[in-house]
Each structure stands twice: as structure tokens, then as C-alpha cells.
C-alpha positions in Angstrom: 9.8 -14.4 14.9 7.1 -14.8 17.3 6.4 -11.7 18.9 4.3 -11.6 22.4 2.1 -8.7 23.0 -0.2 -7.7 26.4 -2.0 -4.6 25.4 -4.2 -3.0 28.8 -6.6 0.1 28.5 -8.1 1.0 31.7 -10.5 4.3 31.7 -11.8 6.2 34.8 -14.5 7.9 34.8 -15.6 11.1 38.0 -18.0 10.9 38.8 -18.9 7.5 37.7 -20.7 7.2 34.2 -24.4 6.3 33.7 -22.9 3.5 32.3 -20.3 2.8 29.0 -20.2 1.6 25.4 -17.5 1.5 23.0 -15.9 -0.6 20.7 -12.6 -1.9 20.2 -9.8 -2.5 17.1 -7.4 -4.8 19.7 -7.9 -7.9 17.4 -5.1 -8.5 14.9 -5.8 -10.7 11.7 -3.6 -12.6 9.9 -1.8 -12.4 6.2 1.3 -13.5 4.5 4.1 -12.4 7.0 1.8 -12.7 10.3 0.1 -15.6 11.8 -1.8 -14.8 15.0 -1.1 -18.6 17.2 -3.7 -17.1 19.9 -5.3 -14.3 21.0 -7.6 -13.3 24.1 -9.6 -10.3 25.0 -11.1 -9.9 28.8 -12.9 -7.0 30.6 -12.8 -7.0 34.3 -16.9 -6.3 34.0 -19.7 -8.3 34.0 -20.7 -7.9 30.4 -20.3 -9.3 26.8 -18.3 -9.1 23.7 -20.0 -8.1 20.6 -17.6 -9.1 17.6 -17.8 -7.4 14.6 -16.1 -6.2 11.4 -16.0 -2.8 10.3 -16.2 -1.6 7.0 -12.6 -1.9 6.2 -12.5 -5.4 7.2 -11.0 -5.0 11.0 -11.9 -7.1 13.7 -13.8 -5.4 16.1 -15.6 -6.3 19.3 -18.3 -3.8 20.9 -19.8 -3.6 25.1 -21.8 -1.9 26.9 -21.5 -1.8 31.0 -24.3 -1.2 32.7 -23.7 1.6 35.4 -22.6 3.3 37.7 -19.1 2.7 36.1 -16.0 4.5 37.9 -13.6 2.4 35.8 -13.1 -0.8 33.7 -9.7 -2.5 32.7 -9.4 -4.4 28.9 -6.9 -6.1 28.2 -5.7 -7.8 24.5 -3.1 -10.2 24.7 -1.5 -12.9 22.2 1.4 -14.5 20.5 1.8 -13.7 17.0 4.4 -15.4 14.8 5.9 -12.6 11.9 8.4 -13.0 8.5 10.2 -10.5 7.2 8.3 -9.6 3.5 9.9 -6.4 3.2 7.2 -4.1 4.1 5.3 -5.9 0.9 1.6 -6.6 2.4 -0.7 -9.5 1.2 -3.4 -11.6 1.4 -4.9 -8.8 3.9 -9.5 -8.3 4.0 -9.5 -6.0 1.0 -13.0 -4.5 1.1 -12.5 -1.4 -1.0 -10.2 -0.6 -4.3 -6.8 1.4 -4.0 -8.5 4.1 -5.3 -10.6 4.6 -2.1 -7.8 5.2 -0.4 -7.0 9.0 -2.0 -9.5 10.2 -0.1 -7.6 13.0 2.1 -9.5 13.2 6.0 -9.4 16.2 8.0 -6.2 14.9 9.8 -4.5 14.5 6.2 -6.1 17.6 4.8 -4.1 18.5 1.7 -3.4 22.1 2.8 -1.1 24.9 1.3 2.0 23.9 3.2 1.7 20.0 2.9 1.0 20.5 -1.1 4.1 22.5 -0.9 5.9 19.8 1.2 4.6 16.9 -1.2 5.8 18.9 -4.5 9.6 19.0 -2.4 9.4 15.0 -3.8 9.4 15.1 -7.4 6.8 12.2 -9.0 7.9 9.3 -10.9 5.1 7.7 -12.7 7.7 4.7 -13.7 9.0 4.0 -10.8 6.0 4.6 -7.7 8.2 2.8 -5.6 11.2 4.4 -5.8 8.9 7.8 -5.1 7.4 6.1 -2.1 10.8 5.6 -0.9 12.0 9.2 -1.7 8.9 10.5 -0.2 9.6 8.4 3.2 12.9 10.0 3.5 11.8 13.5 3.0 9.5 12.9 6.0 12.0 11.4 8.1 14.1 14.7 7.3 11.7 17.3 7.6 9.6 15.8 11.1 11.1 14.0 14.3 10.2 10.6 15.9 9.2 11.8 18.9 6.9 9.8 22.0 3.8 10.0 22.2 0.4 8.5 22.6 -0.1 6.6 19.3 -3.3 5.5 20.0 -4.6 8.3 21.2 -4.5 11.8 19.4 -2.1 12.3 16.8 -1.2 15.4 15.0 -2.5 16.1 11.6 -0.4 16.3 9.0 -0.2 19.6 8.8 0.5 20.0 12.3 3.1 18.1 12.4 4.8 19.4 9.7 4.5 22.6 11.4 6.3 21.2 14.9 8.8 19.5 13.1 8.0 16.5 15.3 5.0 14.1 16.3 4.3 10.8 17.3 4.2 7.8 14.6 0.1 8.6 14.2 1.5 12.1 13.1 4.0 11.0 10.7 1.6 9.1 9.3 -0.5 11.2 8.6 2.2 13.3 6.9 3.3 10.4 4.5 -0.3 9.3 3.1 -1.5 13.2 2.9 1.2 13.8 0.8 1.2 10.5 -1.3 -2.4 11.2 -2.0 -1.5 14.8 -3.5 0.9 12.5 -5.8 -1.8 10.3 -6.7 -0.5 7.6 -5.2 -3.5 5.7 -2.8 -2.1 5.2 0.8 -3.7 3.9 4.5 -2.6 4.2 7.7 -2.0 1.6 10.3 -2.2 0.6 13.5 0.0 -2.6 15.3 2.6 -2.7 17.7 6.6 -2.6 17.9 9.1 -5.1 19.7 12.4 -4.3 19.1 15.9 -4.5 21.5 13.9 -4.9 24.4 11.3 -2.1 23.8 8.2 -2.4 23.5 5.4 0.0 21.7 2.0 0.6 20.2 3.1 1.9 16.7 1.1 3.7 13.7 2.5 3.3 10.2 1.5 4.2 6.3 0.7 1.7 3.7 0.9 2.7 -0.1 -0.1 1.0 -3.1 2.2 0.1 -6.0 0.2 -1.3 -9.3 3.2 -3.9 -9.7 3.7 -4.8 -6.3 0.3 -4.4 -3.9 0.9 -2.7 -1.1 3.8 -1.7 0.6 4.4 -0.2 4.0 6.5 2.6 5.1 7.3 3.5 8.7 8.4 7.6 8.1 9.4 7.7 11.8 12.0 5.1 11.4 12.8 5.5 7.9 12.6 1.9 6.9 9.6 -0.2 5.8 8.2 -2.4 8.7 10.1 -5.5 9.3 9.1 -8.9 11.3 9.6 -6.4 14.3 6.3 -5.1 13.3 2.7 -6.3 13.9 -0.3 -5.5 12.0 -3.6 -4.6 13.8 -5.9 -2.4 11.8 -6.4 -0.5 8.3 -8.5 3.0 8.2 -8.1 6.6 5.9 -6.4 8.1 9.4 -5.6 7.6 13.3 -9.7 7.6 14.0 -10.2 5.1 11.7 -8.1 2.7 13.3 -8.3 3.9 16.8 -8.1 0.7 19.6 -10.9 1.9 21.2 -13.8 4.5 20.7 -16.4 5.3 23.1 -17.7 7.8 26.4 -14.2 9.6 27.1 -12.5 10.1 30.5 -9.2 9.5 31.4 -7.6 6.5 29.8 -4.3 4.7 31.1 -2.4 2.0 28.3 -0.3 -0.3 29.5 2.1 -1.7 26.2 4.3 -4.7 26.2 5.7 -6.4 23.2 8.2 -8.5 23.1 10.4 -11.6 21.3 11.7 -14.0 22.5 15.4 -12.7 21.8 14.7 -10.0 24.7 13.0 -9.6 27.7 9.8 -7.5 28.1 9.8 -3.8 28.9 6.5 -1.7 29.9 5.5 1.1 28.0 2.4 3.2 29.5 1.3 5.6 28.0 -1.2 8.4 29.8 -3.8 10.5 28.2 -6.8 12.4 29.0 -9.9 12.0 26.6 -13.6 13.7 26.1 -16.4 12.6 24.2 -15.4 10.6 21.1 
């Protein structure tokens, strides 16, 4: 399926900023399952790319623009074909072994109440994958899909346990906190969503399976990712894969992503930042 996607940040600043940096994960590499046919980035300011890759491998581009700055607009947008591999992810940048990835963050912090919530899902060190699947399904039971700005904050897992709801990022965060309790490495994601119409900017969970690679499990939708699903960028939690990360201020994104069995809807999303 080739998916079309027009992702727009634009971030206001009052009174206007000395000037900005940051650096942005908007760039979307290819594996087995997604082939990126184009993709563009543009700034409405007189300034420069800097590409990069970060330590897990992401493509990432930094900028600085000189001052005073009241606001800039940047805007991502591509066509990227997708195949169904059911949820099963290779031929991805791996920089780091599996085992890196059971390291818990402060946003997947293996507390009291998500050790208890992980030992709900009884281990089975014969079949990982049939766990993984159990464990997905105890998360889609226990916390709520609700909206939110994926990109932006999420809850930690904790707290989202706690609300018994939270954005994808959230859910996230719930899923690989808890598979990392069972031993089991797991990675969150970033990408987007185009499905009957709608269109979103979507976090997910990848978990690794010694027979199979990885695999990847969207909690929030109880199902793992589909060719309704693109891939954008690999970290331990939301910060590590966050689309952009810089001087905070208010920050408007504009989503749409779309196939061409449906036409496009817009998705904005509207949150206020400080200093990241």
C-alpha cells in the first residue's frame, strides 16, 4: 500500500526567542515491509539542514535560526510504499543488541504497581511470543486508547496504568515496562497511522523474540501494526524518539496520512511545551 503522509510542526514563541535550535526525528528509513519512494523536509526560515544519525540509528536533521524568532513552520512530507509482514520487523539500522533494550527509563520505571501489573501475565520461556501476545491483551484490557498528543508528552507507564487510559506514547510505555520486568527486551516507536480515512501520528512497542527478530505490538489497538502503519524512529521511550527536540513554546502539528483507498483527513494536534 502506498501510504502518503504531510507531517507540519509550527512553534511560536512570546516574546520572540534570541534565536532557535533543535533537531528533528521526521525522516523515516526503510526495511523489509516499507520503502520510502520520496521524502522532503522544508523550514519556512532562512537556514540549513544538518543531517545526522543518532545513536540508535534514526535519521535526524538539526538547525539553528538566527533571531529574533516569533515562529517557524517544518514540514515532513513523503510517499511511502508498506507490506503487510505481520508486525515481524527486519532489515532495520541495528546499532545495539536486544539486550540494551531492558533498560527501564524514568517513563517505564518498573514500579510497585506495574511489577504487579506485569506478574498479572504469567511468563512462558517457550513460547515469548505467545506471552508478548497475552501481555498486549492485558494492556488493551486494563488501559483505554484514548487521543492525545503522541508526539508530545505521554504518560509513563505507571501513570497510565493508574488513569486507566492514555495516548499510544502511554500504552507504550506500559507494554515495554512490563515486558522488560519479564525479561523480554522491548523499544518503543514512533510512525504514523492511515486507516478508513483517518489519519494520525502513532507510538507503538517493538519486542524481541530469539526465533523470530523483532516483532511489533500496538497495545492501543490490540493487534500488531499492519501495512496501515509506518515506521519512523526507534528509542528506550517517547523522548528518545521524539519528532522534534529543542527551545520550547507553544507547538501546533498538523497530521495527514493517507492511502490511496481514502481520502485525506487533518488531524492537529495542540500542545504547549517548556524547555526540553
Amino acid at each position: 500500500m502506498r501510504v502518503r503522509i504531510r507531517h507540519e510542526i509550527t512553534q511560536k514563541f512570546e516574546p520572540a526567542a534570541r534565536n532557535a535550535s533543535a533537531i528533528v526525528r521526521l525522516t523515516p528509513r526503510g526495511h523489509e515491509g516499507q520503502y520510502v519512494q520520496r521524502w522532503t523536509l522544508d523550514l519556512d526560515s532562512d537556514t540549513r539542514f544538518h543531517p545526522q544519525e543518532d545513536a540508535f540509528g534514526n535519521l535526524c536533521h538539526a538547525f539553528t535560526i538566527d533571531g529574533p524568532v516569533a515562529a517557524f513552520t517544518i514540514a515532513a512530507e513523503g510517499e511511502v510504499e508498506t507490506q503487510d509482514t505481520t508486525g515481524i520487523v527486519r532489515g532495520t539500522v541495528e546499532r545495539f543488541p536486544p539486550s540494551l533494550y531492558l533498560r527501564q527509563t524514568d517513563l517505564t520505571h518498573p514500579s510497585a504497581r506495574v511489577s504487579d501489573f506485569a506478574a498479572a501475565v504469567e511468563p512462558q520461556p517457550d513460547d515469548p511470543l505467545a506471552f508478548l501476545h497475552a501481555l498486549m491483551e492485558h494492556v488493551h484490557a486494563k488501559v483505554k486508547d484514548a487521543e492525545g498528543p503522541a508526539m508530545g508528552d505521554p504518560l509513563a507507564a505507571e501513570a497510565a496504568l493508574e488513569k486507566g487510559a492514555a495516548c499510544s506514547g502511554g500504552i507504550a510505555h506500559l507494554f515495554t515496562a512490563a515486558a522488560r520486568i519479564a525479561g523480554v527486551p522491548a523499544r518503543h516507536i514512533s510512525g504514523y497511522l492511515a486507516v478508513d480515512g483517518e489519519a494520525a501520528a502513532r507510538h507503538w512497542a517493538e519486542a524481541y523474540v530469539p526465533a523470530i527478530g523483532w516483532v511489533a505490538f500496538d497495545c492501543g489497538r490490540n493487534l500488531c501494526p499492519t501495512e496501515d502503519y509506518v515506521r519512523l524512529a526507534v528509542g528506550l521511550d517517547a523522548v528518545g524518539v521524539a519528532a522534534m527536540r529543542g527551545i520550547g513554546g507553544d507547538i501546533r502539528e498538523h497530521v495527514v496520512a493517507f492511502d490511496g483507498r481514502n481520502p485525506p483527513k487533518l488531524q492537529v494536534q495542540v500542545q504547549s511545551q517548556g524547555q526540553n
